[in-house]
C-alpha positions as a Markdown table, in Angstrom:
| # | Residue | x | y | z |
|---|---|---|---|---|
| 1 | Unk | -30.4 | -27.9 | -22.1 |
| 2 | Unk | -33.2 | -25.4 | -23.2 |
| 3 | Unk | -32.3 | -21.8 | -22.7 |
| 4 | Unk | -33.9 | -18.7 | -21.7 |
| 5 | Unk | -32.8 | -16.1 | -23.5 |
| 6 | Unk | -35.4 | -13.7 | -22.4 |
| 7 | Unk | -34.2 | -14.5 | -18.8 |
| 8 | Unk | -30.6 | -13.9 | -19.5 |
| 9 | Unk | -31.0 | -10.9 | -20.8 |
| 10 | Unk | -33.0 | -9.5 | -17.9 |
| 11 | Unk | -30.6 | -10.9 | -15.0 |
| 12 | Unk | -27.6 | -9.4 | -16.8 |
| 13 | Unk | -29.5 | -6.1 | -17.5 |
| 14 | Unk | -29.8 | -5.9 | -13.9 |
| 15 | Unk | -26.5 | -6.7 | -12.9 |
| 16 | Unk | -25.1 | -4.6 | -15.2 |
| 17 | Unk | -27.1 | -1.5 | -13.4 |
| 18 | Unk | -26.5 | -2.9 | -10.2 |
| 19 | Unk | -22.3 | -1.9 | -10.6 |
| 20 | Unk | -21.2 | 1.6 | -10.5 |
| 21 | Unk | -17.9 | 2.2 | -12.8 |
| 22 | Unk | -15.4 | 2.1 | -9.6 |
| 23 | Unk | -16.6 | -1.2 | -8.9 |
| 24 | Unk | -14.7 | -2.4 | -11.8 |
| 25 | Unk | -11.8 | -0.3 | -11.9 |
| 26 | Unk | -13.6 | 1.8 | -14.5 |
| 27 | Unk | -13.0 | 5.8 | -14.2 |
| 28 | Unk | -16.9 | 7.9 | -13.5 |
| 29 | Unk | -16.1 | 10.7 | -15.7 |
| 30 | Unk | -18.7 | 13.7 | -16.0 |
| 31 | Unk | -21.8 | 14.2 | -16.4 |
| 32 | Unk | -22.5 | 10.6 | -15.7 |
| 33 | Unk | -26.5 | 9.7 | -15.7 |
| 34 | Unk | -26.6 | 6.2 | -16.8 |
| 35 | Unk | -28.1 | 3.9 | -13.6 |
| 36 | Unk | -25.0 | 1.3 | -13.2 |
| 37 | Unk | -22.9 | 0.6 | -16.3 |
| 38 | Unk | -23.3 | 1.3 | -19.6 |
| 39 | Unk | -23.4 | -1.5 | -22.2 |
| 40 | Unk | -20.6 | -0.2 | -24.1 |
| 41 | Unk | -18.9 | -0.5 | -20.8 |
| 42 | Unk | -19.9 | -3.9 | -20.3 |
| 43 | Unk | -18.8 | -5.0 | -23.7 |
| 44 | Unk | -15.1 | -3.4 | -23.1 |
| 45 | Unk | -15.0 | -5.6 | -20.3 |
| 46 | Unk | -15.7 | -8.6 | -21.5 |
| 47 | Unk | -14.1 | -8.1 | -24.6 |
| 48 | Unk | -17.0 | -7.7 | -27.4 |
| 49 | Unk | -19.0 | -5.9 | -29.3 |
| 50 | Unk | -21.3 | -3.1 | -28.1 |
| 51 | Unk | -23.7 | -4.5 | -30.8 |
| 52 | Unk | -23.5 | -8.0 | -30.1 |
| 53 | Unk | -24.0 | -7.6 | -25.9 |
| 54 | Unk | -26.8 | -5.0 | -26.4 |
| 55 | Unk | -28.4 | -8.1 | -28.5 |
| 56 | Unk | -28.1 | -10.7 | -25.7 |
| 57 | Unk | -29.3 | -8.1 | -23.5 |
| 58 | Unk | -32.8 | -7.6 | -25.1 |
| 59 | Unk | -32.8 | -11.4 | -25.6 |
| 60 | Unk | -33.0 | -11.3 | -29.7 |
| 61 | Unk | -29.5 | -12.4 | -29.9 |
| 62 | Unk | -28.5 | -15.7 | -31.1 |
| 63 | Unk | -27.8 | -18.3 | -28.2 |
| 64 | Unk | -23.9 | -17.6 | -26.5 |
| 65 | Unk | -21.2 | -19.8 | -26.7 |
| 66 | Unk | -20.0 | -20.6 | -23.5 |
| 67 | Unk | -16.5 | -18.5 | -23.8 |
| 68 | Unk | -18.8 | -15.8 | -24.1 |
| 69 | Unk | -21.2 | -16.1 | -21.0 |
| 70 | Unk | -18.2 | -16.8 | -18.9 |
| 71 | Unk | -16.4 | -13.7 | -20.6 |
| 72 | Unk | -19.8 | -11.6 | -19.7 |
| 73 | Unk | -19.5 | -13.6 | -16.1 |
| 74 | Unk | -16.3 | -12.3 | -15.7 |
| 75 | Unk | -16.9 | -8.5 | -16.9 |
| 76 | Unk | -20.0 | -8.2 | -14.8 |
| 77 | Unk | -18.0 | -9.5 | -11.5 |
| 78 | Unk | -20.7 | -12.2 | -10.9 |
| 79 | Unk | -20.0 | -14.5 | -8.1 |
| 80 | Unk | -19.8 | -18.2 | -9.1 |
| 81 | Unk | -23.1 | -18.9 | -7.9 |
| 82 | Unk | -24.5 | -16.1 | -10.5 |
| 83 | Unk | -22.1 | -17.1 | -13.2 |
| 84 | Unk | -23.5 | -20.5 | -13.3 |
| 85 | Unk | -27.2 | -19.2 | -13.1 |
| 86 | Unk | -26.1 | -17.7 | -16.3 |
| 87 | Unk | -24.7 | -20.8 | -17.7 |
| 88 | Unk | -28.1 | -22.3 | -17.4 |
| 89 | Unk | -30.3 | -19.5 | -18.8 |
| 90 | Unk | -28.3 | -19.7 | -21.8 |
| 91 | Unk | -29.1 | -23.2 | -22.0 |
| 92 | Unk | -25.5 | -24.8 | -21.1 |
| 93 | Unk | -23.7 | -26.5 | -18.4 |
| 94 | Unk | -22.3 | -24.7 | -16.0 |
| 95 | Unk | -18.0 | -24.9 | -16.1 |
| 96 | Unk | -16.6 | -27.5 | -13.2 |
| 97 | Unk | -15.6 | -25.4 | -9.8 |
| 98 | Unk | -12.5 | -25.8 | -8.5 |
| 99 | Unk | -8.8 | -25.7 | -9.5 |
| 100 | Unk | -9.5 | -26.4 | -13.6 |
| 101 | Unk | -11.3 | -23.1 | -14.7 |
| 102 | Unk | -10.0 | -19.6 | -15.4 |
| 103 | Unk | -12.8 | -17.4 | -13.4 |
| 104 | Unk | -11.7 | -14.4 | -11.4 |
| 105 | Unk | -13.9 | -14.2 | -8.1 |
| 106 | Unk | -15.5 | -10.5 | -8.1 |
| 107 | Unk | -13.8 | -10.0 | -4.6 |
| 108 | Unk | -10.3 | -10.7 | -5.8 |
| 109 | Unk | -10.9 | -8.8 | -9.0 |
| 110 | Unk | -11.8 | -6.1 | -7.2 |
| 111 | Unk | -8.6 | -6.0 | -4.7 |
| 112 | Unk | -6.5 | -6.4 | -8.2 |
| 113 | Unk | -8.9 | -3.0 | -9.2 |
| 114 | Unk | -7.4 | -1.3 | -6.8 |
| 115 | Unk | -3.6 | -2.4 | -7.2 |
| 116 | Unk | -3.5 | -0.1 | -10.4 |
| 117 | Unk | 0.1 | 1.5 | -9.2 |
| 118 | Unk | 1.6 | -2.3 | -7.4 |
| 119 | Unk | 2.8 | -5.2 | -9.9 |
| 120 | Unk | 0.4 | -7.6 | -8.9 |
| 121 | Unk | -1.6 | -10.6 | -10.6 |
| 122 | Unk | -4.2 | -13.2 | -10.0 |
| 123 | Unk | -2.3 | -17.0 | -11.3 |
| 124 | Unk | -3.9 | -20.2 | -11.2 |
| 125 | Unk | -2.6 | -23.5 | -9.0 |
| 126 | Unk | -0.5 | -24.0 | -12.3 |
| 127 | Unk | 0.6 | -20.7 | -13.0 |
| 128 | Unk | -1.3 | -19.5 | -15.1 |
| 129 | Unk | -1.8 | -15.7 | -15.4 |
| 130 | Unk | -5.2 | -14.6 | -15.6 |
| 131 | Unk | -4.7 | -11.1 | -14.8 |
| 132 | Unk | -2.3 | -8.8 | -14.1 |
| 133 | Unk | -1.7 | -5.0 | -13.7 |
| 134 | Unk | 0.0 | -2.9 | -16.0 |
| 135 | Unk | 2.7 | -2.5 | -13.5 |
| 136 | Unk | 3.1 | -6.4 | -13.0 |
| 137 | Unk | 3.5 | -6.7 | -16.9 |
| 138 | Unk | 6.5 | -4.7 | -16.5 |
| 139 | Unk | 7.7 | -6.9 | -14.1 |
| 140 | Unk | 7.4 | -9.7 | -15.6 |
| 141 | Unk | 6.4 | -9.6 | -18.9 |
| 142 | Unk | 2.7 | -9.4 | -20.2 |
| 143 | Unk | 1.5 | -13.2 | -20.0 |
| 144 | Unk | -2.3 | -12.8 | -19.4 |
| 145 | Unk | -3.2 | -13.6 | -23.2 |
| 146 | Unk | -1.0 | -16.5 | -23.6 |
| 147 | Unk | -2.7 | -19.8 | -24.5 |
| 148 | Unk | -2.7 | -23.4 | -24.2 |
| 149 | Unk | 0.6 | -25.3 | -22.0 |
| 150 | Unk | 2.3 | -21.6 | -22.7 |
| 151 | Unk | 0.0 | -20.2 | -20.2 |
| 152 | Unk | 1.9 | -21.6 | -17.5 |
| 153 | Unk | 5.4 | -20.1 | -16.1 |
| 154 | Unk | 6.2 | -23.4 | -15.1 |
| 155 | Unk | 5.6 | -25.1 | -18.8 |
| 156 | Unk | 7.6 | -22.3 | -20.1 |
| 157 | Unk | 9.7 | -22.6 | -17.3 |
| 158 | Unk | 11.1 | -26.1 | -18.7 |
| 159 | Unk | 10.4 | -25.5 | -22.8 |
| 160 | Unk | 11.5 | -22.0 | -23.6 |
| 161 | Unk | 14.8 | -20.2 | -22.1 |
| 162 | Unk | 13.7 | -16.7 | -22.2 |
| 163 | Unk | 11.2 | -17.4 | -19.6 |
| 164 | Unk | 14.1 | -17.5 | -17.3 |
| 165 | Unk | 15.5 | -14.0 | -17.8 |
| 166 | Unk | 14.0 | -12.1 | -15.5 |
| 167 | Unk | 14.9 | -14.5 | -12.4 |
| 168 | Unk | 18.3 | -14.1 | -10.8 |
| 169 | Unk | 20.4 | -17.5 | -12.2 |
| 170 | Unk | 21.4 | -18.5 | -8.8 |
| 171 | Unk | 18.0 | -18.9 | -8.2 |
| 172 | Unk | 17.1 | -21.0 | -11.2 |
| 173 | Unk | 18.0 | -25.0 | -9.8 |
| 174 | Unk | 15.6 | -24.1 | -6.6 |
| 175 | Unk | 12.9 | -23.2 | -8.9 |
| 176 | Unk | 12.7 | -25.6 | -11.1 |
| 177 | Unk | 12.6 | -28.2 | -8.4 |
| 178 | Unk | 10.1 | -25.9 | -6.8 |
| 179 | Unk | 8.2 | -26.2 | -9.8 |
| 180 | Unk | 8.2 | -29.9 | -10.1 |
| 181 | Unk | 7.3 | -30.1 | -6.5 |
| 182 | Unk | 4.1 | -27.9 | -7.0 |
| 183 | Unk | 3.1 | -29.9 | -9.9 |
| 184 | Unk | 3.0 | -32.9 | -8.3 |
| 185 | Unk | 1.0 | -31.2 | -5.4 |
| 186 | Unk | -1.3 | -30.2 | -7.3 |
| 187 | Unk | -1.5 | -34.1 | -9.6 |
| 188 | Unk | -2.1 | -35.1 | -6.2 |
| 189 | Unk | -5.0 | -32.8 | -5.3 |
| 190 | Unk | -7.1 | -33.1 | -9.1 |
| 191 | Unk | -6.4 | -36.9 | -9.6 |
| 192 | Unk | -4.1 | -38.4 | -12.9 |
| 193 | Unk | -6.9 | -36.8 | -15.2 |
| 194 | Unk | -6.5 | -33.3 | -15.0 |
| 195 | Unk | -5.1 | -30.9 | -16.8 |
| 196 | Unk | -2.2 | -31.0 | -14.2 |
| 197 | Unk | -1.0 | -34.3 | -15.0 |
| 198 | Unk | -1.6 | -33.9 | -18.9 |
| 199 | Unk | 0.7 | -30.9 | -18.4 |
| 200 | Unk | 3.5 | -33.0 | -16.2 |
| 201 | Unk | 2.7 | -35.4 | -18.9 |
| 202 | Unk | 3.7 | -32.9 | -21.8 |
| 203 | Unk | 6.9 | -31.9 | -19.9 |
| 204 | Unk | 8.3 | -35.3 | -19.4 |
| 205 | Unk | 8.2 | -35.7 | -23.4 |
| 206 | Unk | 10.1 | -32.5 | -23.9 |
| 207 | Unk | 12.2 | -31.6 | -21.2 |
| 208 | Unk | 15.3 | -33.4 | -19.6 |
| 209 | Unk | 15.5 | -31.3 | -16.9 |
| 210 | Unk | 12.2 | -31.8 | -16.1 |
| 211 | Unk | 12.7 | -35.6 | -16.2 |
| 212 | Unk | 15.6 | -35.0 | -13.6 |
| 213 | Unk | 13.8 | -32.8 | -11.1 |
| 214 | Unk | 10.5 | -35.3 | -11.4 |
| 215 | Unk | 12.4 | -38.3 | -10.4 |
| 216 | Unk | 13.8 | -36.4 | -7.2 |
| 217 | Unk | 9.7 | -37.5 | -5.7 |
| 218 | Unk | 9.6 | -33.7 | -4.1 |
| 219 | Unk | 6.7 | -32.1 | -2.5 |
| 220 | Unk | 5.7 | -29.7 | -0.2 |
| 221 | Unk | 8.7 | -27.4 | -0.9 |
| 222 | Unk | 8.1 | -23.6 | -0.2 |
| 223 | Unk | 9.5 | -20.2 | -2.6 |
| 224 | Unk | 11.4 | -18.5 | -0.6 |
| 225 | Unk | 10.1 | -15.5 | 1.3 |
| 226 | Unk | 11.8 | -12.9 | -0.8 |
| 227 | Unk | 12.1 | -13.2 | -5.0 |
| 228 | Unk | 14.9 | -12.1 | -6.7 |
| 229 | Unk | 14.3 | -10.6 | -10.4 |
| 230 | Unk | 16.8 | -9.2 | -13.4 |
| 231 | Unk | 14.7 | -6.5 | -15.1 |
| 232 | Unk | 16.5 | -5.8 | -18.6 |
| 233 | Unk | 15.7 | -1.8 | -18.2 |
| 234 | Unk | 15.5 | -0.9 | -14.4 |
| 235 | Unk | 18.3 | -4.5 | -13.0 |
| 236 | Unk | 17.9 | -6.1 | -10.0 |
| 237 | Unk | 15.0 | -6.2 | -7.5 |
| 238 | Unk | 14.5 | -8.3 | -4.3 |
| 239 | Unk | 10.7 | -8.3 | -3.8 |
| 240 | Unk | 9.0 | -9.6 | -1.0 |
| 241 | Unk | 5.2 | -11.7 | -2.6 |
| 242 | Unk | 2.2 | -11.3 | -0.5 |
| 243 | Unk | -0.2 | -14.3 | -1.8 |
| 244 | Unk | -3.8 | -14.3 | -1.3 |
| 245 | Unk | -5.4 | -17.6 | -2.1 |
| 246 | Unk | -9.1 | -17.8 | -2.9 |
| 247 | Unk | -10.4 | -21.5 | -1.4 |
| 248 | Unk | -12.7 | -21.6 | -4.2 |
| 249 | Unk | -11.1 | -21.5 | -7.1 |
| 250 | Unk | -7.7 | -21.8 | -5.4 |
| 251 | Unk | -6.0 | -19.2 | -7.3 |
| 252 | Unk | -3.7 | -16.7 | -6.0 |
| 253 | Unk | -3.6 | -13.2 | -6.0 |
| 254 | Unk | 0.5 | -12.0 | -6.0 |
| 255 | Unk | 1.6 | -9.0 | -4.7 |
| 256 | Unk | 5.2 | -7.6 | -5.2 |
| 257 | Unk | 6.4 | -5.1 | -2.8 |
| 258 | Unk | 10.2 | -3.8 | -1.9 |
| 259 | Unk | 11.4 | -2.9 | 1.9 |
| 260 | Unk | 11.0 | 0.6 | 1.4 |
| 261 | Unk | 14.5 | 2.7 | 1.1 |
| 262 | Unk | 16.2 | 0.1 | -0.4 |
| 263 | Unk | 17.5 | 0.3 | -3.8 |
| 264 | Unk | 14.9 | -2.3 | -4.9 |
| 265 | Unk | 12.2 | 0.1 | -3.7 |
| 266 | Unk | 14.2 | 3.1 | -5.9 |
| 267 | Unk | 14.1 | 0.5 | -8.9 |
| 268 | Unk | 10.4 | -0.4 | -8.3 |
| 269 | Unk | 9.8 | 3.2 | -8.8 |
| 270 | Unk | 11.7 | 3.6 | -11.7 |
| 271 | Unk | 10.2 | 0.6 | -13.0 |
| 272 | Unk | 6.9 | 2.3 | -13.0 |
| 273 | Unk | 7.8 | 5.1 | -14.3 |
| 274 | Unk | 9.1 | 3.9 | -17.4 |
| 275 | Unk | 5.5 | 1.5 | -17.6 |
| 276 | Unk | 5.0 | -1.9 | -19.6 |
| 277 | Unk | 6.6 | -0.8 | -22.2 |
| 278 | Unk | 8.1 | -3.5 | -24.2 |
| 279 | Unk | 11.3 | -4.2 | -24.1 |
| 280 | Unk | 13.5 | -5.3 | -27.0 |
């Protein structure tokens, strides 16, 4: 595909103007006089150089790659409509909708904007985090930036012990037949090529358990309405999850809350107090 270069660098010029700094969880400051962002914001977001997005911008850069239109995509909040109107005036293909990529919908990235003091994250059908808030690092452990089969809880779930620690042991049988059960759901929904079945395909090579819990055939079994965690700093917490699933791109936006006056609650508070620090 031919690109436009000149084109892409007007219709992100006037997205970029068309947000205001709160739309993307941004602080206004003083003395603000810029129409919409500023590039420099733009380039934080999406994880670049000022220099380099300023370039695409005026349309003298060099062609993107796609990793950087979709991370430009992502910083701008387009919808998946505008993202792939991008795609094209920078002369590529467009990413496949559905379950398979990692782009945030604007809406849910802005409800995750505004969940700055709540541990909450945004996981694919495999999950997968793609974001999360500071306060759901501490939870959990930071796991946005991890790559490849890692990305997944459930991959580590099965390959690497110390992504057990912060679930109550009790609870560890259920979930990893939970985690087999989802898997399959999900094999069942994106067909025996996706990225779904290469990763049930990985964990039959490497883990016995895994092997055990496949060959039970589950599917269609539910967490349980309340999650139990073992923090190492702040103990035990019984959180209830509020999940919001986007249709689109079904990925899930997880919400952690305690009853309140409970001593999970207390800990939740403590827990954010002390921050995502990490922990030794």
């Amino acid at each position: 595909m031919t690109g436009d270069l000149a084109s892409f660098g007007a219709f992100v010029l006037q997205r970029r103007q068309a947000l205001q700094p709160e739309d993307v969880g941004l602080p206004r400051g003083a003395r603000r006089r810029t129409a919409g962002l500023r590039r420099e914001e733009v380039a934080l977001l999406a994880h670049m150089s000022p220099d380099y997005y300023a370039r695409l911008e005026r349309g003298t850069g060099p062609q993107p790659s796609e990793q950087m239109i979709a991370a430009i995509a992502q910083g701008l909040h387009l919808s998946v409509d505008e993202r792939d109107h991008l795609f094209r005036l920078a002369g590529h293909r467009p990413p496949a909708r559905g379950g398979e990529g990692d782009f945030v919908a604007p809406g849910m990235l802005r409800i995750l904007d505004r969940l700055a003091d709540t541990p909450a994250e945004v996981v694919t059908e495999l999950g997968e985090t793609l974001r999360q808030t500071p306060f759901a690092a501490a939870l959990v452990g930071p796991t946005a930036d991890l790559r490849g089969p890692a990305r997944s809880l459930g991959f580590r779930w099965f390959t690497d012990p110390a992504a057990r620690d912060r679930y109550a042991r009790e609870d560890h049988a259920f979930l990893s037949r939970l985690w087999a059960s989802g898997l399959r759901r999900v094999i069942g929904l994106r067909g025996p090529r996706s990225r779904a079945a290469g990763l049930a395909d990985a964990l039959l090579d490497r883990s016995e358990e895994f092997r055990q819990v496949w060959a039970l055939g589950e599917v269609g079994l539910r967490p349980p309405e309340r999650k139990r965690f073992v923090h190492p700093e702040v103990g035990a917490l019984e959180l209830t999850c509020q999940t919001l699933v986007d249709p689109e791109t079904a990925q899930h936006l997880l919400v952690y809350t305690a009853v309140p006056g409970s001593e999970s609650a207390d800990r939740l508070r403590l827990l954010g107090v002390l921050g995502a620090q990490p922990v030794p």
